[in-house]
N, C-alpha and C positions, 0 to 999 in steps of 0.2 A: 518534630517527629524524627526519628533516627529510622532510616531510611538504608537497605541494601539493595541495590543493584547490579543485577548481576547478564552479562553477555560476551559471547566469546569472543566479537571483537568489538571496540568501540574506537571510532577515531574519527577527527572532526576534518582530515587531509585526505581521507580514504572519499569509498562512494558504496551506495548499497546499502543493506544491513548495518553495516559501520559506522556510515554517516547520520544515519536517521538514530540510532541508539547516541551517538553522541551531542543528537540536537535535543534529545530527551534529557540525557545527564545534565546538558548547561542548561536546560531551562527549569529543570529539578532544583537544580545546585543555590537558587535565594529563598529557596520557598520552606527546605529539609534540610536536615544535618544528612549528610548523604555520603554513602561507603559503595566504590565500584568497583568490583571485581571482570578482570579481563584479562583475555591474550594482549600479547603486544609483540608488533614485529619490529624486527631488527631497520635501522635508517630512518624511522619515521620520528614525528616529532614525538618526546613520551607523552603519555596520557596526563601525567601532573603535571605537566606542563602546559596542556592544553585545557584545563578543568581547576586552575588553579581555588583553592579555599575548599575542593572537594579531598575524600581521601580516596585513593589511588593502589589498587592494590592488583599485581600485575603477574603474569606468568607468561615466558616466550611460545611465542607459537611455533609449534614444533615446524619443524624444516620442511619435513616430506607429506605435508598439510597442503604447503605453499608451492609444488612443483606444479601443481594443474588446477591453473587458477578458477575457469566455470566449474569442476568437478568440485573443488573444496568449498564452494559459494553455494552450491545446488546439495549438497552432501551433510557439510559440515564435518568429514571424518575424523577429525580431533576432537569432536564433542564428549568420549568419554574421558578423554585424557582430561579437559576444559572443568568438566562435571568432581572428577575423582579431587582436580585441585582446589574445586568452591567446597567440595563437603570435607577435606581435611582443615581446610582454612576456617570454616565454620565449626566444627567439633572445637577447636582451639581457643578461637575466640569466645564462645559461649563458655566454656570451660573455664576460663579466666574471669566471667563474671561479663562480660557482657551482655546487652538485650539490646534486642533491635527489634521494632514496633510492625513493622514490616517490612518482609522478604517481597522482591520482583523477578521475577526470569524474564527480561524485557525480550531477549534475543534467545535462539531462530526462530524465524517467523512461520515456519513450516511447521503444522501442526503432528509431529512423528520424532520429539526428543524428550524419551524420561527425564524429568528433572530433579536433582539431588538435593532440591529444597523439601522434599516429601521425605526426609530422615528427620527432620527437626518442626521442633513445639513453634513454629513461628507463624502466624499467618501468612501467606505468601499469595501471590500474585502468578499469573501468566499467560504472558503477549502485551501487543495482540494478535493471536496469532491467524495464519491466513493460509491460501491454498485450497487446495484439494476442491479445484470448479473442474468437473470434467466439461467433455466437449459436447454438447447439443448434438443430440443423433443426428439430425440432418444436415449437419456441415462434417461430420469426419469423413467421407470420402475425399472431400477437397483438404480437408486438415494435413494428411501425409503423414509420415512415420514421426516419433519421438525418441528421440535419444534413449538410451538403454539405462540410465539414472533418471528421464523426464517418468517412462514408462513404470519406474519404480511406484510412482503414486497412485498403481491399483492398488496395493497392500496396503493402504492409510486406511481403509473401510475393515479390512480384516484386522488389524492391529487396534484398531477404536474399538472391536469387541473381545478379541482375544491377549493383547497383551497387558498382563498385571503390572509391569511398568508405568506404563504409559497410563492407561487405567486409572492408576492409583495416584501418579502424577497431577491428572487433571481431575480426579475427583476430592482430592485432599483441599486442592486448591480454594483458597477461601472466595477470590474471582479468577475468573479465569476472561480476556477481555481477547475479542475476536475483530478483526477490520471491517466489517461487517454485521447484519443480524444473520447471513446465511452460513457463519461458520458454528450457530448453534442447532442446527438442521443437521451439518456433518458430524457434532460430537453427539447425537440423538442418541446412542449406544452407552454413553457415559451418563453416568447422573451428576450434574455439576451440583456445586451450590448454590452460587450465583454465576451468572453471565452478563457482561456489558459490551452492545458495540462502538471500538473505539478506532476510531483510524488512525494507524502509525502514525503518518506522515505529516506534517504542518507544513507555515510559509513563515517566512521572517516579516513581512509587508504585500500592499497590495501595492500596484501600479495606479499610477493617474489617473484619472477619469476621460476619456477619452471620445468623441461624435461617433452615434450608430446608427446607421451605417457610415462607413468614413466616405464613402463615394457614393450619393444616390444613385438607385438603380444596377448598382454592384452589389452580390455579395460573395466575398472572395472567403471561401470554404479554409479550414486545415486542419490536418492531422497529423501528430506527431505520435512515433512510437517504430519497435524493432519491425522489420521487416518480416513476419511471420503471422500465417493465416488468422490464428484469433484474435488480432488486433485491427481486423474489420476493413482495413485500406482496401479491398476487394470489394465491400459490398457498397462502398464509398465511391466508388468510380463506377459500378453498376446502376449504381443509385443515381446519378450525371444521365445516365440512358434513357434513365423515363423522364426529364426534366430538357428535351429538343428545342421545347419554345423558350428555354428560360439563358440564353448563349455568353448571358453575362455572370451565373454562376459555375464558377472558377473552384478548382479545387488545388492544394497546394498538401505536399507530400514531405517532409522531412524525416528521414532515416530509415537504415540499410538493414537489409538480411533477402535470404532466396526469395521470399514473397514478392520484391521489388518488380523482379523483372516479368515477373508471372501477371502483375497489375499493368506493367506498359502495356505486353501486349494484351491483354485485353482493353484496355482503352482504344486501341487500335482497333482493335475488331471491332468493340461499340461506335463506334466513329467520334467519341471524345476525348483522343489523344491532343486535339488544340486546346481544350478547356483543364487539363492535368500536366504539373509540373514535377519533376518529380526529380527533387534536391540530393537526395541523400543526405549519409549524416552529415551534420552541422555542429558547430560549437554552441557552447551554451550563450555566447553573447547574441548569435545568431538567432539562436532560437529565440532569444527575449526578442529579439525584431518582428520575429515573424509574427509571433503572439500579440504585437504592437501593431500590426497593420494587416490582418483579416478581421473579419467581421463578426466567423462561427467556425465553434470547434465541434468539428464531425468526428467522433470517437466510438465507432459502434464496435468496438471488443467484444467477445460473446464469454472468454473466457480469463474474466480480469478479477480478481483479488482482490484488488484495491483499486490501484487507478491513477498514481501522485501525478499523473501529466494535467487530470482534470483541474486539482488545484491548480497549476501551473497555468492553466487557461483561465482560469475562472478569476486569478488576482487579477488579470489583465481586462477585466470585463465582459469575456467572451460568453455568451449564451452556448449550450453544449447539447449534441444530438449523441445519447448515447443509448443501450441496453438497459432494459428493466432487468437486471441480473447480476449477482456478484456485488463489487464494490462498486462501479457506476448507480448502480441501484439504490444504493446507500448516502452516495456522496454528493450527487444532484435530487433534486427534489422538485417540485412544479412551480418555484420562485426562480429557477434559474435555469431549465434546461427541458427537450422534450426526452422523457426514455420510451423508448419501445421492444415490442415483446420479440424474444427471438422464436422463432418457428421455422421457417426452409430459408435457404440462401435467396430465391427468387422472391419470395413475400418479402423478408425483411430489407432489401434494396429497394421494394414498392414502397415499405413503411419511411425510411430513410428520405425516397424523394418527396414522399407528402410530407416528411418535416420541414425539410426543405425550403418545399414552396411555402411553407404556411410563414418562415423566417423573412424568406425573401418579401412576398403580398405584403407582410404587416413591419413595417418599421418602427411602430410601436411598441408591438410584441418582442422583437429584436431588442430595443433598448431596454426595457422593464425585465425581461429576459437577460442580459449584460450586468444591469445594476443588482438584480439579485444574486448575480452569480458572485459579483462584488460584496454585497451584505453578508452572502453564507461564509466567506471562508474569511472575514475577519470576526462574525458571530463564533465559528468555531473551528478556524484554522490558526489560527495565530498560534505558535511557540507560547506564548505564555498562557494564553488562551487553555489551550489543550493541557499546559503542564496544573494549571493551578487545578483542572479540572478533575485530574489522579489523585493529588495530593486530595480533594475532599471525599474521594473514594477512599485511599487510605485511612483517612479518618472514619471515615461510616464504616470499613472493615475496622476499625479499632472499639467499635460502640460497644457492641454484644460484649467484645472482649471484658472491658471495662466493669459494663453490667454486672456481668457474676463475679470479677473480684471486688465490688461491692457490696453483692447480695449472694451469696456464694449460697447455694444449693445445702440444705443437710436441718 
């Protein structure tokens, strides 16, 4: 199949967006004859040279994109500039006689950018795209303010019914593939044609197999993630409060933002600042440590899109206490993890510590719990895994096609 892919950035030495679009192309790149259209910054290694046997077609990203780096990641403000040079580059090529089987808009993942594959007869693709969870009534008092570009995504609900862009973008689309099934709930306003949920993110391999619990009579808790209230570390040390009698489960905290300090001292005040460590961030050798030696990944996010820390726990074996919500919802399942429902900050640290204990009581459950978390993501996380998995969607979006220029209507 002749295959376009198209994102504003891709690069396999970057992180973000960049990265996970580039683990896309190379695991694309044996399966498709494959065409990627992107920015490229100035210093890095080129994109042909990192996707060699792909074809490589590139545009600088503009300067003043690059001055403010969360602003251009959370934004995208070159996206018109990005768009105007895929739909001249595409006018041109098709012009010349080209055809391409299927068009992708792999990248931004935010569901709020017309895309300029909706000028052309191609079947096309896009995502998967993610976003737009607001926050659970009963936690935005403790949530706090959002940044003036975070707060931007009240207008994703109004632009889903009002803008003909956008609109037309996602309705032309022949799939359109969401990180989830809850991001076809938010496009309700649009009439899709089809819809699939696909999780961006993959893994390259699992980790070892490894004894669970690694200490009987321990079970040494973790969560990983930014320092900021919907990523649950709060209700995780809350959840420590109702588990008095249990003094050997241990919670372990890796990475920084203002939440951090707001979580010590509550611990303090709960009286389980001895049972909570709290690392800051760490390197990524680090973290494969830590993932290597607890037992359970406590990740009760309420307002998570996706989730990629979960796989990151889950190659490692770890059983996962997460939300019934978002992309936790999506990515654990009852083979490999407990979700629960969110409802108030107090109920859901009660739910939490009954997960808890029921990990700790059952050692059994714990490991059968660990090993499915192991099955699920080399079932359907693996890079190749996931890639050949498109490639047969591109195919079933090629069927119909096919269909009528064999049996052509008339």
């Amino acid at each position: 199949m002749n295959i376009l892919l198209i994102a504003p950035n891709i690069d396999g030495t970057d992180v973000g967006e960049a990265y996970v679009a580039f683990k896309w192309a190379e695991a694309l790149a044996p399966l498709v004859t494959l065409t990627v259209l992107s920015f490229e910054r100035p210093g890095r290694t080129p994109l042909a040279t990192q996707l060699p046997g792909v074809r490589v077609v590139t545009w600088p990203e503009p300067a003043w994109a690059r001055q403010h780096e969360r602003l251009n990641a959370m934004l995208k403000p070159a996206w018109p500039v990005f768009a105007a040079h895929v739909r001249h580059w595409l006018t041109k090529t098709l012009a010349a006689g080209e055809r391409f089987d299927v068009a992708h808009q792999l990248m931004p993942q935010a569901a709020r950018y017309a895309s300029p594959l909706r000028h052309f007869d191609i079947p096309y693709v896009i995502g998967p795209l993610g976003g737009a969870l607001d926050t659970p009534a009963a936690f935005r008092a403790e949530a706090g303010s959002a940044p003036l570009f975070t707060r931007l995504r009240a207008l994703d609900a109004f632009r889903f019914r009002n803008d003909p862009w956008l609109r037309a973008s996602y309705s032309g689309a022949a799939c359109i593939l969401g990180v989830a099934p809850y991001v076809a709930e938010v496009l309700a306003d649009i009439p899709l044609r089809r819809f699939e949920p696909m999780l961006e993110l993959g893994i390259d391999d699992v980790a070892p197999a490894r004894p669970s619990p690694i200490t009987p009579g321990q079970l040494r808790l973790l969560h990983v993630g930014r320092g900021v209230r919907t990523k649950g570390l709060r209700d995780a040390v809350r959840a420590l409060a109702h588990l008095p009698d249990l003094p050997h489960v241990t919670l372990t905290s890796a990475g920084a933002g203002e939440e951090i300090a707001l979580c010590q001292a509550e611990a303090q005040t709960l009286g389980v600042a001895d049972r909570v460590t709290f690392l800051g961030p760490q390197p990524r050798a680090r973290i494969e440590e830590l993932y290597a030696s607890h037992d359970a990944f406590v990740f009760p996010s309420f307002r998570e899109p996706a989730g990629g820390v979960l796989y990151e726990a889950m190659r490692h074996g770890l059983p996962v206490v997460t939300a019934a919500r978002g992309g936790p919802d999506f990515i654990v399942d009852d083979s490999c993890g407990l979700r629960l429902p969110v409802n108030t900050p107090a109920r859901y640290a009660a739910d939490i510590a009954t997960a808890i204990r029921r990990l700790h009581g059952s050692p059994t459950l714990l490991a059968t719990l660990g090993q499915g978390a192991r099955d699920r993501v080399l079932a359907e996380g693996l890079w190749p895994v996931k890639a050949r998995r498109l490639v047969d969607l591109y195919h079933d979006l090629q069927t119909p096609l096919l269909r009528r220029a064999a049996y052509p209507q008339g």
